[in-house]
C-alpha positions as MATLAB code, in Angstrom:
seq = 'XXXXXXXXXXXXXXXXXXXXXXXXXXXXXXXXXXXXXXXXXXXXXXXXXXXXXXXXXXXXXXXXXXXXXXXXXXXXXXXXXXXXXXXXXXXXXXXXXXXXXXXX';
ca = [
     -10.684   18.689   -6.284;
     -10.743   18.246   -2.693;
      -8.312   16.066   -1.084;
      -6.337   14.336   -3.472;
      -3.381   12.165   -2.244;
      -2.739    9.171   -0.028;
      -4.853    8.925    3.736;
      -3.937    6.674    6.499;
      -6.916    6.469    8.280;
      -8.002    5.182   11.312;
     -11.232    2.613   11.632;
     -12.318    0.829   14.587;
     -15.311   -0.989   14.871;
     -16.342   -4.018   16.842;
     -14.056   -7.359   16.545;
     -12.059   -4.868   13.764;
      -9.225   -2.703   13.845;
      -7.829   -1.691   10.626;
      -5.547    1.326    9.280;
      -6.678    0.821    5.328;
      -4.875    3.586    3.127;
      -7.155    5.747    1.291;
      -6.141    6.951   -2.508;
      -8.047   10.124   -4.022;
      -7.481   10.808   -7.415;
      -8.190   12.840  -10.334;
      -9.062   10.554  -13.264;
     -10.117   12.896  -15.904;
     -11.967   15.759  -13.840;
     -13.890   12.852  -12.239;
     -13.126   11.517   -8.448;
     -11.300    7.916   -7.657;
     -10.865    5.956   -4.951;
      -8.866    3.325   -4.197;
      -8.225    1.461   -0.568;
      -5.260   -0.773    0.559;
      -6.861   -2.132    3.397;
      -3.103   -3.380    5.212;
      -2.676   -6.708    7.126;
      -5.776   -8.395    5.183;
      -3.754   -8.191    1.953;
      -6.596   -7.239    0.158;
      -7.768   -4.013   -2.300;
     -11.439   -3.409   -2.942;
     -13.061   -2.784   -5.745;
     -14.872    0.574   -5.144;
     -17.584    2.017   -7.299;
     -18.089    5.698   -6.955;
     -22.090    6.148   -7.436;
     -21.890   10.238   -6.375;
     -19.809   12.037   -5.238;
     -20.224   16.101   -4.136;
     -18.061   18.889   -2.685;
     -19.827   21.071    0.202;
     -18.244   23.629    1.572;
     -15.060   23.502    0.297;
     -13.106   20.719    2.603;
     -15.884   18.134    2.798;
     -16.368   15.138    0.452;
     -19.838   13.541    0.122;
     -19.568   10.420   -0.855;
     -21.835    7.692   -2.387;
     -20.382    3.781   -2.972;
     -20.630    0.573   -3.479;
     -17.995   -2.024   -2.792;
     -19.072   -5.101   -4.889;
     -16.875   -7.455   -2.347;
     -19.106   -7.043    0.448;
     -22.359   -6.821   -1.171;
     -24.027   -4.465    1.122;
     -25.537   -1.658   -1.159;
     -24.895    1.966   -0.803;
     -22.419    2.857    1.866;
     -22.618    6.695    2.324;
     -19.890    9.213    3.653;
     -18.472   12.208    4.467;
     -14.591   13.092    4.715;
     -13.446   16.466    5.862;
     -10.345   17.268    5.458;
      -8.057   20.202    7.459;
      -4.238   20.205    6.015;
      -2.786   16.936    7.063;
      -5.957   15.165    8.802;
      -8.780   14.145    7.860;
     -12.099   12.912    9.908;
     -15.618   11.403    8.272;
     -18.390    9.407    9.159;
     -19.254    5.819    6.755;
     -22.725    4.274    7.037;
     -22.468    0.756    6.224;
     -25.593   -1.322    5.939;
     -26.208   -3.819    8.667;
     -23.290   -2.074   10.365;
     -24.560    1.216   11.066;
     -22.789    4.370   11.232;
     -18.565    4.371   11.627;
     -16.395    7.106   12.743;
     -12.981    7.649   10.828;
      -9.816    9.788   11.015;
      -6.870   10.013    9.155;
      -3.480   11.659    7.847;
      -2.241   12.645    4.879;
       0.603   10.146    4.131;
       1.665   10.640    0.125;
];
C-alpha cells in the first residue's frame, strides 16, 4: 500500500488557508482516509468510492465527503519519501493544488 502514515499538507485556495492532516491506513487490505482539518476543529467524514495505485508512488483517488455535499471529488497524491504533492477537483471549486510531509 502506497503511502500509509500521517501527511501535513499544504492547501490554499481563495479566502482559505488550511494545513488539514491527512491519515492513510490499511483497514483490512482496503485503503482509509481520515483528515484533521486543524484550527476549524472539525474531522470529515470521508467515503472512499475508488481508489487505484499507478505507477507505484501515485494514489488515485475517488471521494465523497458527505459534509459538504458536493459529489465526487477526484485526486491524485504522489508521494517521494517524506513529501507528498497531488491535485483535488472539487465541484464548483475547480481543480486544487496540494503538498505535504510525512509527519507520523
Amino acid at each position: 500500500m502506497i503511502g500509509l502514515g500521517k501527511w501535513k499538507l499544504n492547501v490554499s485556495v481563495p479566502f482559505l488557508k488550511a494545513d488539514p492532516i491527512l491519515t492513510i491506513s490499511d483497514k483490512n487490505g482496503q485503503y482509509e482516509f481520515t483528515v484533521d482539518a486543524q484550527g476549524f476543529g472539525i474531522t470529515p467524514a470521508i467515503n472512499l468510492v475508488d481508489t487505484r495505485e499507478e505507477n507505484g508512488n501515485t494514489l488515485r483517488v475517488k471521494a465523497q465527503i458527505p459534509m459538504l455535499n458536493f459529489g465526487d471529488i477526484e485526486g491524485t497524491l504522489t508521494f517521494e519519501g517524506m513529501f507528498c504533492k497531488g491535485e483535488l477537483n472539487m465541484p464548483m471549486m475547480g481543480k486544487i493544488t496540494v503538498s505535504g510531509e510525512r509527519v507520523g
